[in-house]
C-alpha positions as MATLAB code, in Angstrom:
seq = 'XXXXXXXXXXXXXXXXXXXXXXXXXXXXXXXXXXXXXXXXXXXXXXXXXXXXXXXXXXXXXXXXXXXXXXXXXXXXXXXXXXXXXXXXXXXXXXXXXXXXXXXXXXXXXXXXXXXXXXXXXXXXXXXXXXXXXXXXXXXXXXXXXXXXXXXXXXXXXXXXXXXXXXXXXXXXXXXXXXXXXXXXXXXXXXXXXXXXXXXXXXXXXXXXXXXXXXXXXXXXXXXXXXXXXXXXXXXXXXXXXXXXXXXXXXXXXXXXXXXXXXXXXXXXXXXXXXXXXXXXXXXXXXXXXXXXXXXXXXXXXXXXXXXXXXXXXXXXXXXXXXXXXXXX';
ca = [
       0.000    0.000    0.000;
       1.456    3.391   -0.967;
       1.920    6.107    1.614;
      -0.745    8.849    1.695;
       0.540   12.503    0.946;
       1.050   14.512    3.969;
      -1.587   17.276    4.496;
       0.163   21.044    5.029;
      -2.605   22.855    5.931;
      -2.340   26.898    5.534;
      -4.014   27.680    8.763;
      -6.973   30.920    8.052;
      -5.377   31.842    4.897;
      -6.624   35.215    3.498;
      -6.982   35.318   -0.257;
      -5.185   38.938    0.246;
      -2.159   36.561    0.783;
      -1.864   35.671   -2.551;
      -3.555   38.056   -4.249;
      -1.847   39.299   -7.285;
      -1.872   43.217   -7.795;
      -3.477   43.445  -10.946;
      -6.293   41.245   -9.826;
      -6.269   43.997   -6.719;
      -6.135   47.011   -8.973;
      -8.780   45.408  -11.008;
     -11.528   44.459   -8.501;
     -11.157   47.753   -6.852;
     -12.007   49.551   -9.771;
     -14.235   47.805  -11.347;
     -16.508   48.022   -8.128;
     -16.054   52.307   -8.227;
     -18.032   51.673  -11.571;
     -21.254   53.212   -9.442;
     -23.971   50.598   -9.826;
     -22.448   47.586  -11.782;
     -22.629   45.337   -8.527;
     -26.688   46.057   -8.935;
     -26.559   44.884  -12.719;
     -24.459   41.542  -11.654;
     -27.705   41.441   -8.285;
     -30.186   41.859  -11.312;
     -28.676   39.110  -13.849;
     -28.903   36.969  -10.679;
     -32.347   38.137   -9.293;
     -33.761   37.689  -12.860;
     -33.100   33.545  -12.442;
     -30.585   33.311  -14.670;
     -27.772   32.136  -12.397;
     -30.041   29.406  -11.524;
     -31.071   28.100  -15.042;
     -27.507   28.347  -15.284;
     -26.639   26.015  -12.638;
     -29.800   23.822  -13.547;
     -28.110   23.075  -16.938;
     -24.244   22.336  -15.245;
     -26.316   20.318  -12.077;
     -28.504   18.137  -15.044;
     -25.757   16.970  -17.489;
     -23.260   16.614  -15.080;
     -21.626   13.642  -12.307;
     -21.395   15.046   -8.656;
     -17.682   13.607   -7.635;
     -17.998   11.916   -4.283;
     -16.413    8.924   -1.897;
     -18.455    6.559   -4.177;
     -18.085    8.447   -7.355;
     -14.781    9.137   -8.473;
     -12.860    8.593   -5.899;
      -9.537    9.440   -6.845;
     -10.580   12.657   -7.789;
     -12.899   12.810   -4.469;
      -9.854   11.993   -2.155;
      -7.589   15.104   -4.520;
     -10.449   17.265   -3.524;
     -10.320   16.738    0.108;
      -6.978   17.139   -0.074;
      -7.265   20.639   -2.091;
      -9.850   22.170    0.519;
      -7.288   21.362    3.377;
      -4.528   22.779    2.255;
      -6.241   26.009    1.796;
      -8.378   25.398    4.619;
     -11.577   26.577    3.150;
     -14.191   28.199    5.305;
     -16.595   25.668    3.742;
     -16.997   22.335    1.464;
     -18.418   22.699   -2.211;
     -19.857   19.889   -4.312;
     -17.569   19.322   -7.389;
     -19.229   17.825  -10.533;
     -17.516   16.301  -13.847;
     -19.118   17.049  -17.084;
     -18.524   15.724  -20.629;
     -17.354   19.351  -23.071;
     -15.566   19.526  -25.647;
     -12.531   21.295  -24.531;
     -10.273   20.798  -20.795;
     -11.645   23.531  -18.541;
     -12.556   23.823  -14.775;
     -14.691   26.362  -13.476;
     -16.183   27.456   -9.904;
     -19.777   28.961  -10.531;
     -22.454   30.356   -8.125;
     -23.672   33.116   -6.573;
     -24.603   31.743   -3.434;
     -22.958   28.839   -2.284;
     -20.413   27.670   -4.876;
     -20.025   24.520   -7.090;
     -16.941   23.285   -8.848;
     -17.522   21.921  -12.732;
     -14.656   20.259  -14.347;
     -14.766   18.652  -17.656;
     -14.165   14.527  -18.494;
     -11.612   15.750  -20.893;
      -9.378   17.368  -17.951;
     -10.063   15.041  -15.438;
      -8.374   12.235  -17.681;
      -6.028   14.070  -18.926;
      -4.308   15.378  -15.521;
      -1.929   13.892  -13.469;
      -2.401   13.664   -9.549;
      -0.660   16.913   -8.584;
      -1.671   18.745  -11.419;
      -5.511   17.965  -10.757;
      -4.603   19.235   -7.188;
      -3.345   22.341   -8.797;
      -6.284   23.264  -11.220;
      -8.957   22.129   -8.140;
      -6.928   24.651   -5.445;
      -6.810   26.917   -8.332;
     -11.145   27.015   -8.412;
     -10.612   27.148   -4.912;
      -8.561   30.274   -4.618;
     -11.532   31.990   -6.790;
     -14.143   30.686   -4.294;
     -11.610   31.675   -1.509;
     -11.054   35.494   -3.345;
     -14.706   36.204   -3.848;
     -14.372   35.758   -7.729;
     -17.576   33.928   -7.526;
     -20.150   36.347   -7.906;
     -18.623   38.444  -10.687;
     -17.121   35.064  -12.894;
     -20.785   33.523  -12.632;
     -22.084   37.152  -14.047;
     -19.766   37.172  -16.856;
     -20.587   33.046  -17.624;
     -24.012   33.482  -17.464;
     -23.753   36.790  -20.411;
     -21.167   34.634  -22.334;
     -23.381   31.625  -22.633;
     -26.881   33.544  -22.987;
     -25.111   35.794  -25.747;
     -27.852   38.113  -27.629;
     -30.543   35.691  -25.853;
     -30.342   37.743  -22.780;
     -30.736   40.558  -24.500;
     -34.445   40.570  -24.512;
     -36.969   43.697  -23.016;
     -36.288   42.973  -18.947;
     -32.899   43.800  -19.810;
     -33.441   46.647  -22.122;
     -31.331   49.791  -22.505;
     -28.265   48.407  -20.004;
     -25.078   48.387  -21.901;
     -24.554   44.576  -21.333;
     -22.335   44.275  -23.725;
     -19.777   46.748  -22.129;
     -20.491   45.020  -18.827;
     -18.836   41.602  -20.425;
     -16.472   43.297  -22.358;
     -15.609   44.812  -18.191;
     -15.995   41.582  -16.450;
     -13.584   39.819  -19.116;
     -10.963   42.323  -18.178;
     -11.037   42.084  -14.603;
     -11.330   38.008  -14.939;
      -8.019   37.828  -16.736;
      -6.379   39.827  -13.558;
      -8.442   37.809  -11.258;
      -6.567   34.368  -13.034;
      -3.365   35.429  -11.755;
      -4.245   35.443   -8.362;
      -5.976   31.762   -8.670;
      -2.514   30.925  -10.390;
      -1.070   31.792   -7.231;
      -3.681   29.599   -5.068;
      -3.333   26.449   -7.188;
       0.604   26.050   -6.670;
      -0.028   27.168   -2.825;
      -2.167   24.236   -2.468;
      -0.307   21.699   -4.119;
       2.794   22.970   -2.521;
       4.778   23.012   -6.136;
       4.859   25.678   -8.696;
       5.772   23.220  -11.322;
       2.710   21.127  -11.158;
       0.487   24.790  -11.528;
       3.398   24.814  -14.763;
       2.441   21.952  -15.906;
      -1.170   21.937  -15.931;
      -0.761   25.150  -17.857;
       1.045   23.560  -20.387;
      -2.237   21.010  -20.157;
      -4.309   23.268  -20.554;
      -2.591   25.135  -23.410;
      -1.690   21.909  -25.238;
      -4.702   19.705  -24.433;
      -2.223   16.873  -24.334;
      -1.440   15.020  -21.255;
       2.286   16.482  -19.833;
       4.281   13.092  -20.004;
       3.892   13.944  -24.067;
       5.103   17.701  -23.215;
       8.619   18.971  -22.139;
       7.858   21.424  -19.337;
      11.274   23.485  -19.514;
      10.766   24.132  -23.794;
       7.443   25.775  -22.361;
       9.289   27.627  -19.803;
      11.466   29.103  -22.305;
       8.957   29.908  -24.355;
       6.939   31.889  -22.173;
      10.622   34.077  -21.197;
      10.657   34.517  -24.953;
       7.072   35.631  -24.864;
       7.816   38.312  -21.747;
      11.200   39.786  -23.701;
       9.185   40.766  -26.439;
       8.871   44.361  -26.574;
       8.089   46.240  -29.349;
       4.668   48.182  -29.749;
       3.325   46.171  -32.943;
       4.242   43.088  -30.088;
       1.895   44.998  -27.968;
      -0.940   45.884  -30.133;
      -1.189   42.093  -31.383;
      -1.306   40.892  -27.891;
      -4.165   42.971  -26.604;
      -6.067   42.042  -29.801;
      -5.399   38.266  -29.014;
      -6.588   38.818  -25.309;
      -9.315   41.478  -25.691;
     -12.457   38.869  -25.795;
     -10.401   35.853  -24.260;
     -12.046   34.569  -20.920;
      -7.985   33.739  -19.697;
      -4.894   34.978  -20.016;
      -2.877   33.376  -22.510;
      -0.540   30.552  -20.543;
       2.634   31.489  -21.443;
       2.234   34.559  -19.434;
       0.461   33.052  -16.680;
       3.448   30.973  -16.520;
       5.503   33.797  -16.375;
       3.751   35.534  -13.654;
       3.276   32.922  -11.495;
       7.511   32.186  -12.340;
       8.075   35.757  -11.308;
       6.093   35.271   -8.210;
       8.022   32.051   -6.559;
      11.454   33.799   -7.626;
      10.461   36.921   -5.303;
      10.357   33.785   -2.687;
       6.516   34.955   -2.176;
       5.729   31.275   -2.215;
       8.692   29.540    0.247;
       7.204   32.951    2.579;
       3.806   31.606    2.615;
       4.307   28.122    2.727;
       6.528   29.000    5.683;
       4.152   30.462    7.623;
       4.212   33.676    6.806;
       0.873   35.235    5.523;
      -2.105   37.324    6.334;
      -4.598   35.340    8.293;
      -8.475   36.049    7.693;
     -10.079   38.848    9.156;
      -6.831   40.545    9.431;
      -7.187   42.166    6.541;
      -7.375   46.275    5.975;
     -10.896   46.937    5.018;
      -9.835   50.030    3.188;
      -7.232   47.945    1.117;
      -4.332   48.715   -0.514;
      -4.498   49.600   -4.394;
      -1.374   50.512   -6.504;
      -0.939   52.537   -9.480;
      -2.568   50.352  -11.567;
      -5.910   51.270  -10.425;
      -6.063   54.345  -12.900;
      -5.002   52.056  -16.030;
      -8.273   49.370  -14.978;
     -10.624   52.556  -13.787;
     -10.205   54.303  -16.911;
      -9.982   51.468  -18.827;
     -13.642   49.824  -17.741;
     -14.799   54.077  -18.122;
     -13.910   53.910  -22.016;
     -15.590   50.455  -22.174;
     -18.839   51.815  -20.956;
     -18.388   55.194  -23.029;
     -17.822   53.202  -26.326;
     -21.344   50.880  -25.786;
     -22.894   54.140  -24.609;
     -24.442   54.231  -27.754;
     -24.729   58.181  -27.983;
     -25.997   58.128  -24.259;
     -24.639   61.630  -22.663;
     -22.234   59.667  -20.647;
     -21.799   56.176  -19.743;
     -22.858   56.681  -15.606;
     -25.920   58.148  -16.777;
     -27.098   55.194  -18.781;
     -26.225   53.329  -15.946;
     -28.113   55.542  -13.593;
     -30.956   55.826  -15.845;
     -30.942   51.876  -15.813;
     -30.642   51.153  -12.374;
     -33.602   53.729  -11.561;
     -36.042   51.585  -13.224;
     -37.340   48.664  -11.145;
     -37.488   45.137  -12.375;
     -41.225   45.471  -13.238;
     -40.558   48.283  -15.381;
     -38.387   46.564  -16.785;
     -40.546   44.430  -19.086;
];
């Protein structure tokens, strides 16, 4: 019989911990957009969030002791490490493509697809499930399940109850600050797992959709320095096209954040005991300079959908002012 794992556990670990400053920067200013909490409240109050979940919950496998075991027994392992405040069911559905996702406004659920689930190794799967966790663990939740249920509904949601809110300029906004909040995640996964080059290598997973004994882990390392040396503004311009509608960052420079991160010995600190413990936190927070790049950037968002509105807070405004039975 082979030796079970040891369990580290990081005692009342505060997401601040490992939050990564863009995600910060981000999530601070896209809640001083006045009123777009209310619009992610309505989406929610309106049922779609639970149709949403209905669909996930009815063509899905809920992972238990019985059910998937191996994966089960990762799980447990996953939600001790980070000690999380709370259990959440996890569920395995069959899609097309290797993703994971943690969905739900109230009390979360975990989805991951067949395709990842066979394709991971043991302390990758760790990885990506702490990963979900660190979003459930950052309050990501809400927000993520906002911008899922607007990417899935498409146009379809754009029916009368919804009229005259720029929703697309609220995705376009929620895709931005989802690609900071990654990074942060990033950060949770090879926390939980204890080893930065699993998180690597289920990047490299994810990016290839081949299993990693097939992949060579240090080429991909390379290649995502190569990616972070390049420089030049037409280098730039083609990356923010590639990015601008993408639900992730791409992996090479996750790979290179999270790289960055561990070689600033953020990680051995942590790990070591070193951390912010929950409810230690500063409620007024702490955001750096590149608030002003996300603020103004989720201010031209909403001015560009405006749609000849007078400004963007006053189609807001205007939208929020109207009840939800006026609304159809």
């Amino acid at each position: 019989m082979s030796a079970q794992p040891t369990l580290h556990r990081l005692e009342q670990l505060s997401a601040r911990a490992f939050e990564h400053p863009a995600d910060r920067a981000a999530t601070a200013a896209l809640k001083s957009v006045p009123g777009l909490d209310a619009v992610v409240r309505k989406l929610i109050e309106f049922g779609y969030e639970r149709a949403f979940r209905q669909v996930y919950l009815a063509a899905s496998v809920k992972v238990g002791p019985r059910q998937l075991p191996d994966v089960w027994e990762v799980y447990q392992r996953s939600l001790v490490t980070l000690d999380m405040p709370d259990s959440y069911d996890l569920y395995v559905t069959q899609f097309p493509f290797a993703n994971a996702a943690a969905i739900g406004a109230g009390k979360p659920m975990i989805v991951m697809t067949s395709n990842l689930v066979d394709t991971l190794e043991a302390d990758e799967l760790h990885s990506v499930l702490g990963h979900e966790l660190g979003h459930v663990l950052a309050d990501h939740v809400v927000y993520h399940t906002a911008l899922l249920i607007l990417l899935q509904l498409g146009t379809a949601i754009r029916m009368p109850v919804l009229a005259g809110l720029p929703l697309l300029a609220v995705e376009t906004a929620l895709l931005e600050w989802f690609r900071a909040a990654e990074l942060s995640a990033d950060r949770a996964a090879a926390l939980a797992c204890r080893d930065p080059l699993a998180t690597c290598r289920s990047l490299l997973v994810l990016a290839a959709g081949l299993p990693s004994r097939r992949l060579d882990l240090d080429a991909f390392l390379e290649q995502a320095a190569e990616y972070d040396d390049w420089e030049s503004g037409w280098d730039k311009v083609m990356r923010f096209l590639a990015r601008r509608n993408a639900t992730h960052p791409l992996a090479v420079r996750r790979v290179a954040e999270l790289r960055r991160w561990v070689e600033e010995g953020e990680l051995d600190r942590i790990l070591g005991g070193q951390y912010l413990r929950r409810g230690g936190e500063d409620p007024r927070g702490d955001v750096d300079a590149a608030y002003d790049h996300y603020a103004n950037r989720f201010w031209q968002i909403f001015r560009e959908a405006s749609e000849g509105a007078t400004t963007a807070r006053g189609k807001f405004e205007e939208w929020l002012r109207r009840g939800p039975k006026n609304h159809g």
